[in-house]
N, C-alpha and C positions, 0 to 999 in steps of 0.2 A: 194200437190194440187196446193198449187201456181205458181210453180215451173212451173210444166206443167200444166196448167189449160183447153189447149185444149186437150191434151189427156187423160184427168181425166172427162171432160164430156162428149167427143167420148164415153172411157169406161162407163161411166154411163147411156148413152144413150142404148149402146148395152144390158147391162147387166140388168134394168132394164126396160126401154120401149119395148126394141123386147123378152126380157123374158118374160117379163107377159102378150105379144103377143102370144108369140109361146103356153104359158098354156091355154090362151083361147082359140084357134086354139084347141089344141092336145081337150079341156074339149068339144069342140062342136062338132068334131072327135066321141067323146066316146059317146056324145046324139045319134050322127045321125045312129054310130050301133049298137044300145039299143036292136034290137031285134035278136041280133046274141050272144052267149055264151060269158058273161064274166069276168073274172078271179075275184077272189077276192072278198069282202063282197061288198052287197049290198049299204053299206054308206061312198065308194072312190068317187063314184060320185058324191054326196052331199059334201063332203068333200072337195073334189077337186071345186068344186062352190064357196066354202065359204071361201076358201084359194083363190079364185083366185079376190074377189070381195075383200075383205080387202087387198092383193096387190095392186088393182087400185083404191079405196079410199086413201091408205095409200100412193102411189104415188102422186097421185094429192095433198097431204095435205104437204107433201115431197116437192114440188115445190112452191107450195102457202106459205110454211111457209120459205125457203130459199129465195124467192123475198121481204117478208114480214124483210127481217133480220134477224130471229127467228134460225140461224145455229145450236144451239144443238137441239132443236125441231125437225128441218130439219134431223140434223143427224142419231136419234134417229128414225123418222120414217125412213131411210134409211137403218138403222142395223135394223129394226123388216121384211122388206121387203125383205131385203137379205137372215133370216133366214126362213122366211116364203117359199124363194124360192125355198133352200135346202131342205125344209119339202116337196116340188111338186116336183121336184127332186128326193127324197128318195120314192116316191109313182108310180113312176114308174117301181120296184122290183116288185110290185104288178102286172103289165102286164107282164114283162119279166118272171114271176116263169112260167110260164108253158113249157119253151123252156128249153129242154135236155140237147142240147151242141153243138157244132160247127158243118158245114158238112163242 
């Protein structure tokens, strides 16, 4: 991180600000075709809310506690966000189960 400290914030930038963009995008995506058949249990979309609202608290607590000094703090919420992301990640199997196979 030192080393290259701009491309270790590029990456952070990308990986967690346009991440937990793109999940709120894809979660307002899944409100707005609430009335059309949707794959999977009823409580992915509540799910998928509640994971995506403690990513952006935990972000901003993530930057507020990195300016603050507080770098394991910072880190710490940085590895629960990461893994949080994986978890929105792995929850897209849930849309994809209904597709066959390739044409």
């Amino acid at each position: 991180e030192k080393n290259q400290r701009a491309t270790h914030l590029t990456g952070a930038f990308f990986a967690f600000f346009v991440g937990i963009f793109y999940f709120w995008l894809q979660l307002l995506l899944f409100w707005r075709v609430k009335s059309l058949p949707q794959p999977g249990a009823p409580w992915i979309g509540p799910l998928r809310l509640v994971l995506c609202s403690i990513c952006t608290i935990l972000t901003v607590a993530m930057v507020v506690l990195h300016t603050w000094s507080l770098r394991s703090a910072s880190a710490a919420c940085e590895w629960v966000v990461a893994m949080l992301l994986f978890t929105l990640f792995g929850l897209f199997a849930v849309d994809f189960s209904g597709l066959d196979g390739c044409t």
